[in-house]
Residue frames relative to the residue before (quaternion, step in Angstrom):
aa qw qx qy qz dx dy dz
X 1.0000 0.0000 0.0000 0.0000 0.00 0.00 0.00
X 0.2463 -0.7671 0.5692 0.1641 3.65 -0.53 0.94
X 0.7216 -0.4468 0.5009 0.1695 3.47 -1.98 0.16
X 0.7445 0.3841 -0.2003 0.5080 3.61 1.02 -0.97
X 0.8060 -0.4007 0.4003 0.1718 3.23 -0.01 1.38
X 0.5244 0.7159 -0.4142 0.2027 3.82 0.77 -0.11
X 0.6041 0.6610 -0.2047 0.3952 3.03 1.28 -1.21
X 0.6327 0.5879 -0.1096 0.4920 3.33 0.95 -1.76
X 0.6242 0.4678 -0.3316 0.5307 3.65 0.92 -1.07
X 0.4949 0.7756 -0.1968 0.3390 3.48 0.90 -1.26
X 0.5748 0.2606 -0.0022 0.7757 3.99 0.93 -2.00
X 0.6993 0.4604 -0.5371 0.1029 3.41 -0.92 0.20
X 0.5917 -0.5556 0.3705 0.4514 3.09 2.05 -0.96
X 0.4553 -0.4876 0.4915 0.5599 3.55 -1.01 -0.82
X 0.8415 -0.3338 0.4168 0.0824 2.63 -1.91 0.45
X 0.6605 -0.4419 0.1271 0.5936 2.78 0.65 -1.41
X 0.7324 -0.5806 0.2116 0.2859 3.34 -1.67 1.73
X 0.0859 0.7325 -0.6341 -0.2323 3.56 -0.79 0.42
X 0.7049 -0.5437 0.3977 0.2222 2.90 -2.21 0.79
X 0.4802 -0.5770 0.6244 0.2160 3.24 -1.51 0.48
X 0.4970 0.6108 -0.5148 0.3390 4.02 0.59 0.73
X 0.6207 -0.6074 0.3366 0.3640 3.28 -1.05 -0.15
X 0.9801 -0.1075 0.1475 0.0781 3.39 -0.84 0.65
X 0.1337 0.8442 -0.5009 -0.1363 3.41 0.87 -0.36
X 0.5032 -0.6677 0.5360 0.1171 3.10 -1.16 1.32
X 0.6403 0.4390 -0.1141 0.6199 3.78 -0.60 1.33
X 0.1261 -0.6040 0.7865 0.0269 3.43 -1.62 0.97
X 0.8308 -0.4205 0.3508 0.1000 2.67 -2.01 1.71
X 0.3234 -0.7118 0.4709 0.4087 4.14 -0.24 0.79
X 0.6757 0.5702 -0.3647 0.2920 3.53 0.99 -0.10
X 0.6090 0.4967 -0.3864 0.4829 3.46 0.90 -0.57
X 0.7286 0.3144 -0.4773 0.3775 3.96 0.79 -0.58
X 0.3189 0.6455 -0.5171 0.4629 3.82 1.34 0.13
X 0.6149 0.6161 -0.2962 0.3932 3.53 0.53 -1.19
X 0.7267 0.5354 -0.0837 0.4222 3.45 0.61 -1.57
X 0.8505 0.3446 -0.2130 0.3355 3.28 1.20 0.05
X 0.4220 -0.6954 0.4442 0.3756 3.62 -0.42 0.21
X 0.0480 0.7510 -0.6146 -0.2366 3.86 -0.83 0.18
X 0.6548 -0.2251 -0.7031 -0.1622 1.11 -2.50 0.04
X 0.2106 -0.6437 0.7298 -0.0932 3.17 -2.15 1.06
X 0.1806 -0.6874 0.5904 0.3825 3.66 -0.57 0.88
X 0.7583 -0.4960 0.2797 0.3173 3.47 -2.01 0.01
X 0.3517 0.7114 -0.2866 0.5367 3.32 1.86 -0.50
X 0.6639 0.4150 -0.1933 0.5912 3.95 0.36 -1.04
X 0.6083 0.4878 -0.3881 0.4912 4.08 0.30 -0.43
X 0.8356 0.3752 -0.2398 0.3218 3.05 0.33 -1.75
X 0.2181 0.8019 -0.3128 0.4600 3.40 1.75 0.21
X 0.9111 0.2278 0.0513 0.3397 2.69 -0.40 -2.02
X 0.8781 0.1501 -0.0571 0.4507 3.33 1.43 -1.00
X 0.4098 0.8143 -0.3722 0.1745 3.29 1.89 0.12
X 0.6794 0.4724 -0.2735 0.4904 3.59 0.92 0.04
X 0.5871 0.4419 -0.4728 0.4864 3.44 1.14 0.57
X 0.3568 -0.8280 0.4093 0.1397 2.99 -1.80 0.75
X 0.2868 -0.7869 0.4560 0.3011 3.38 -0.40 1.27
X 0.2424 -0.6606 0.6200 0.3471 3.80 -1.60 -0.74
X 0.1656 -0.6918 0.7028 -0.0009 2.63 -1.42 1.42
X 0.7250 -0.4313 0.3393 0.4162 3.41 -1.80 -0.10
X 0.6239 0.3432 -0.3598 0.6030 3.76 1.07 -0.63
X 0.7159 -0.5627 0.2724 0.3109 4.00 0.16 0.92
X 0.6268 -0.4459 0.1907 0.6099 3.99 -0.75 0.57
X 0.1531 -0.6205 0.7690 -0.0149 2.93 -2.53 0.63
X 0.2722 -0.6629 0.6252 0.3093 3.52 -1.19 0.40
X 0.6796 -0.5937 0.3364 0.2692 3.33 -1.25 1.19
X 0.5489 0.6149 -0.3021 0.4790 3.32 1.14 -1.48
X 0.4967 0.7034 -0.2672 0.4327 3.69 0.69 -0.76
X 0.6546 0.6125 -0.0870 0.4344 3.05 0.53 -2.49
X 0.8384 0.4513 -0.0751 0.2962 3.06 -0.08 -1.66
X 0.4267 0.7519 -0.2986 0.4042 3.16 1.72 -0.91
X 0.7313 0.3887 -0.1007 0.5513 3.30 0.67 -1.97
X 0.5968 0.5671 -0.4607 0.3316 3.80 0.48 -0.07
X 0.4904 -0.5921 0.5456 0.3335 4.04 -0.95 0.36
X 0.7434 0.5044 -0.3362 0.2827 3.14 0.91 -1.35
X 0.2201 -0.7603 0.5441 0.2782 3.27 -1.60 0.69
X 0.7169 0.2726 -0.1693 0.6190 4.21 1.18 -0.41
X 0.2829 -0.5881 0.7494 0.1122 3.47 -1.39 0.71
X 0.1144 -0.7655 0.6332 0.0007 3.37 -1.05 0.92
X 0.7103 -0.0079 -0.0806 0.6993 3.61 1.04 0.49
X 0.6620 -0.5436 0.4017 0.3238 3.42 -1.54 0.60
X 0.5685 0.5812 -0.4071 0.4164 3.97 1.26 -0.50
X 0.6953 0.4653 -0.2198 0.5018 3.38 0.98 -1.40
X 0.5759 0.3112 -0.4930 0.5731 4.46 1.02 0.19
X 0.6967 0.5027 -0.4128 0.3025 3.74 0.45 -0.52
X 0.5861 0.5925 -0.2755 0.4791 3.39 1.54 -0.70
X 0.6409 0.5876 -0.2163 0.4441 3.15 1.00 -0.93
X 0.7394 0.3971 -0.3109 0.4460 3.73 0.92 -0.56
X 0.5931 0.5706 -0.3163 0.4718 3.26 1.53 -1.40
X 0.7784 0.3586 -0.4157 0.3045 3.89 0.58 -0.20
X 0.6758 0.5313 -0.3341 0.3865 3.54 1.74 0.60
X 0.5359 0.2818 -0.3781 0.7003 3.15 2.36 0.11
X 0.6315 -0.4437 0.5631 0.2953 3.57 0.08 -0.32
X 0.2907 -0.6821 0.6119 0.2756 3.26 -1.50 -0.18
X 0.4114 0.6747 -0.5782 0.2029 4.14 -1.15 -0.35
X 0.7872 -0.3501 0.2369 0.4490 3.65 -1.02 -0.05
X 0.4149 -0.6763 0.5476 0.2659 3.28 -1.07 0.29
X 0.3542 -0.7848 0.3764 0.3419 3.86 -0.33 0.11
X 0.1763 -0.7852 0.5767 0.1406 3.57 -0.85 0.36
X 0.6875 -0.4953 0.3688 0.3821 3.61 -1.40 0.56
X 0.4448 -0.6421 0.5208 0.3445 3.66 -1.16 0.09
């Protein structure tokens, strides 16, 4: 039996409860932020990631889309591609099924 608390972590459960709804449609703008290397011009994204769909508050989109409506053409860090989408979907909750 060790000191660190493993066990105990172990019986308590998760953390925190997930729900029993359906799905959210779409992967998190972070994780495809994640997926890249920067700096990267915007041309090279839509490449790599234009056919995935992110979720936003007005409900899934494909990035390629996204990017369309953006000015920008290079991302020089991962703040300045995340900024860049969040000011063509916005930010606020994401919906979920009823």
């Amino acid at each position: 039996m060790s000191d660190n608390g493993d066990e105990k972590a172990e019986d308590e459960g998760p953390a925190v409860e997930l729900g029993e709804g359906e799905a959210v449609e779409g992967a998190p703008l972070a994780r495809v932020a994640s997926r890249l290397h920067y700096a990267i011009e915007k041309s090279e994204v839509e490449r790599r990631e234009g056919d995935t769909t992110i979720r936003t508050s007005d409900g899934p989109r494909d990035l390629g889309d996204v990017l369309a409506e953006s000015d920008e053409v290079y991302f020089d860090t991962r703040q300045s591609f995340e900024k860049a989408v969040r000011e063509v979907v916005g930010t606020g909750p994401v919906p979920t099924g009823e």
